[in-house]
ZAMARMI-866692 format. One record per residue (C-alpha): residue number from 1; residue in three letters; x, y, z. Coordinates in steps of 0.02 Angstrom, whole numbers, padded with zeros to 5 digits. Layout:
N
PT   marke   guke        u        v        w
PT     NUM    ALA        X        Y        Z
...
//
This chain:
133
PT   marke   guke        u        v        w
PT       1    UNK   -00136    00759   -00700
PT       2    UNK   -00316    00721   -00599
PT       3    UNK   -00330    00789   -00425
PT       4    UNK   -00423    00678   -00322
PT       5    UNK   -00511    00772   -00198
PT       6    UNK   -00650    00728   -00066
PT       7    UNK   -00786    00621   -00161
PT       8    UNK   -00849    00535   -00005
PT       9    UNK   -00887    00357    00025
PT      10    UNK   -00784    00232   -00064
PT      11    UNK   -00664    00048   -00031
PT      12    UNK   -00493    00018   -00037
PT      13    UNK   -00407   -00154   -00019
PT      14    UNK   -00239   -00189   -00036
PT      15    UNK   -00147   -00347   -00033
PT      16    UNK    00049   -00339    00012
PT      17    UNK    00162   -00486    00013
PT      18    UNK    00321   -00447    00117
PT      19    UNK    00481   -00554    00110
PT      20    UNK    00652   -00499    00193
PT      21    UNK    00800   -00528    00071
PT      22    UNK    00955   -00493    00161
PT      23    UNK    00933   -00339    00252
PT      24    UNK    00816   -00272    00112
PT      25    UNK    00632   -00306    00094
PT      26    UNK    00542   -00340   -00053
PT      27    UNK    00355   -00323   -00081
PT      28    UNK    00233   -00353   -00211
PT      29    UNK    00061   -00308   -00223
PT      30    UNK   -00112   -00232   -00296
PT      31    UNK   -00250   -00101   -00246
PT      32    UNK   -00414   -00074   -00289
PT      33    UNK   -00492    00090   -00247
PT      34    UNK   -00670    00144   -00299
PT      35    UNK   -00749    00299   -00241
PT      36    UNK   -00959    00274   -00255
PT      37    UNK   -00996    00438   -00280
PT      38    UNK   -00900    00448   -00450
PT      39    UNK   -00849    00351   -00583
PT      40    UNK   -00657    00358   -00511
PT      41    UNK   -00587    00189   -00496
PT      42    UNK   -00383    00146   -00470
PT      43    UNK   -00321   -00030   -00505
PT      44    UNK   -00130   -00051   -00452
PT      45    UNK   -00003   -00190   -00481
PT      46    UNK    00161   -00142   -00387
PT      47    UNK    00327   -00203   -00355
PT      48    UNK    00440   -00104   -00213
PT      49    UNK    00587   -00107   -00118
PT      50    UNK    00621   -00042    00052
PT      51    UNK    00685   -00062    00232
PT      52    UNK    00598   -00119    00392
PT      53    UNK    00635   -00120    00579
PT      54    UNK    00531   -00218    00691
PT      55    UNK    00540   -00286    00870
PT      56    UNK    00433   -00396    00967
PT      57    UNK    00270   -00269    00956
PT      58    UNK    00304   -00155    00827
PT      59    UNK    00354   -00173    00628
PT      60    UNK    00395    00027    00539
PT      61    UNK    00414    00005    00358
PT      62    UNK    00470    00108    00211
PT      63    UNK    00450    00058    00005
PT      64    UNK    00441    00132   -00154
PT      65    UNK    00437    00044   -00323
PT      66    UNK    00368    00061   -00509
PT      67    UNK    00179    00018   -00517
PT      68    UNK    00061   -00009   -00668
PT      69    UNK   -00082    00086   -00643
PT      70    UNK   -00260    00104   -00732
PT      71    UNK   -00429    00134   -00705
PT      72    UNK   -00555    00282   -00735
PT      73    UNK   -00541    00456   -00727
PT      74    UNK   -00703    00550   -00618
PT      75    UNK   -00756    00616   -00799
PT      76    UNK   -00761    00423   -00847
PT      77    UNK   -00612    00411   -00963
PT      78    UNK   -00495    00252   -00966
PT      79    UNK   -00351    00273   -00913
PT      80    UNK   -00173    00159   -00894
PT      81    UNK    00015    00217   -00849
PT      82    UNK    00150    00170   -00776
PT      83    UNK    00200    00245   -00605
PT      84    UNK    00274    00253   -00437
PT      85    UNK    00188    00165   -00266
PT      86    UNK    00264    00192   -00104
PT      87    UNK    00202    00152    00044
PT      88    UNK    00244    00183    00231
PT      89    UNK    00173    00055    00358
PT      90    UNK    00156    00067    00558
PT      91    UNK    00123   -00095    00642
PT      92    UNK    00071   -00128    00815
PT      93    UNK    00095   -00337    00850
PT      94    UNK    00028   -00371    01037
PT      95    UNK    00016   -00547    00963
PT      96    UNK    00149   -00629    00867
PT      97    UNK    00073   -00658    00717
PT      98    UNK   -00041   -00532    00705
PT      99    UNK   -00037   -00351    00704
PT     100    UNK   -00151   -00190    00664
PT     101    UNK   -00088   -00036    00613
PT     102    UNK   -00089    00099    00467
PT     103    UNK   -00001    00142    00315
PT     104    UNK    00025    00292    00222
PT     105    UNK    00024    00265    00052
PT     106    UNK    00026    00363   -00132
PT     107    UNK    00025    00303   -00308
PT     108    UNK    00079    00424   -00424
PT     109    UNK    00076    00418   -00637
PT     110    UNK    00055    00543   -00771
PT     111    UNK   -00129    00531   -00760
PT     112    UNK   -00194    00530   -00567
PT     113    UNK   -00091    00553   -00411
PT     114    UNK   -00188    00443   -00265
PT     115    UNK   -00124    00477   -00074
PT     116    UNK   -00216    00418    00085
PT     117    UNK   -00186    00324    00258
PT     118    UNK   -00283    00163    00282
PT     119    UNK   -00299    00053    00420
PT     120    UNK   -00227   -00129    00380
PT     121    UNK   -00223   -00298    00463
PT     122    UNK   -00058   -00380    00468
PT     123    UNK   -00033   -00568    00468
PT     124    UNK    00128   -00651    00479
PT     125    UNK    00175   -00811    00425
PT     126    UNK    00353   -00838    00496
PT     127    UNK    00376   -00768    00657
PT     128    UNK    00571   -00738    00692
PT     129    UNK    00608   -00792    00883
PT     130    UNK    00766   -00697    00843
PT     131    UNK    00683   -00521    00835
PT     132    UNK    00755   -00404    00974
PT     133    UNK    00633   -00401    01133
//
């Protein structure tokens, strides 16, 4: 398994559709990660599960699901597998509709185990006057 330690400068996006089911949440998303320096790239597809509690100004999430993951190695070599995401978000909402927060995040597979915190942008597109205030 590749170690990814400190190659400097790089991007990460990640887009994450969240949608309560019940008391469960479900989320879907992908991830691309590049790091400049090298020729280390991550591309991830990912389905999770998890559990959320939010309030008028804050949103605390936990999920984990499988992931299909691929991209290149730092010694340049191809590489695909199937893995695990999870993902841990902390979301500060003095709006709404819109928050800012972090998330602490890993994707894990037989071939390169990824873990970080980035900052994300939340944006909500049903706000629930029933939350607890």
């Amino acid at each position: 398994m590749e170690r990814l330690g400190s190659f400097g400068n790089g991007r990460n996006y990640t887009f994450d559709y969240t949608r309560a089911v019940g008391k469960m949440y479900l989320q879907g998303g992908v991830q691309s990660f590049v790091i400049y320096q090298s020729e280390f790239s991550l591309y991830s597809f990912h389905i999770a599960a998890g559990y959320a509690v939010r309030n008028r100004l804050f949103l605390y999430g936990m999920f984990i699901g499988p992931a299909y993951q691929s991209g290149f190695l730092p010694n340049g070599k191809f590489f695909s597998a199937l893995g695990v995401s999870a993902n841990m978000p902390f979301i500060f909402k003095p709006l709404e509709d819109l928050g800012i927060g972090i998330a602490v995040y890993s994707n894990i597979n037989k071939k390169v185990t990824d873990n970080g915190m980035r900052v994300m942008i939340n944006i909500s597109s049903k706000y629930d006057r029933k939350i607890v205030r």
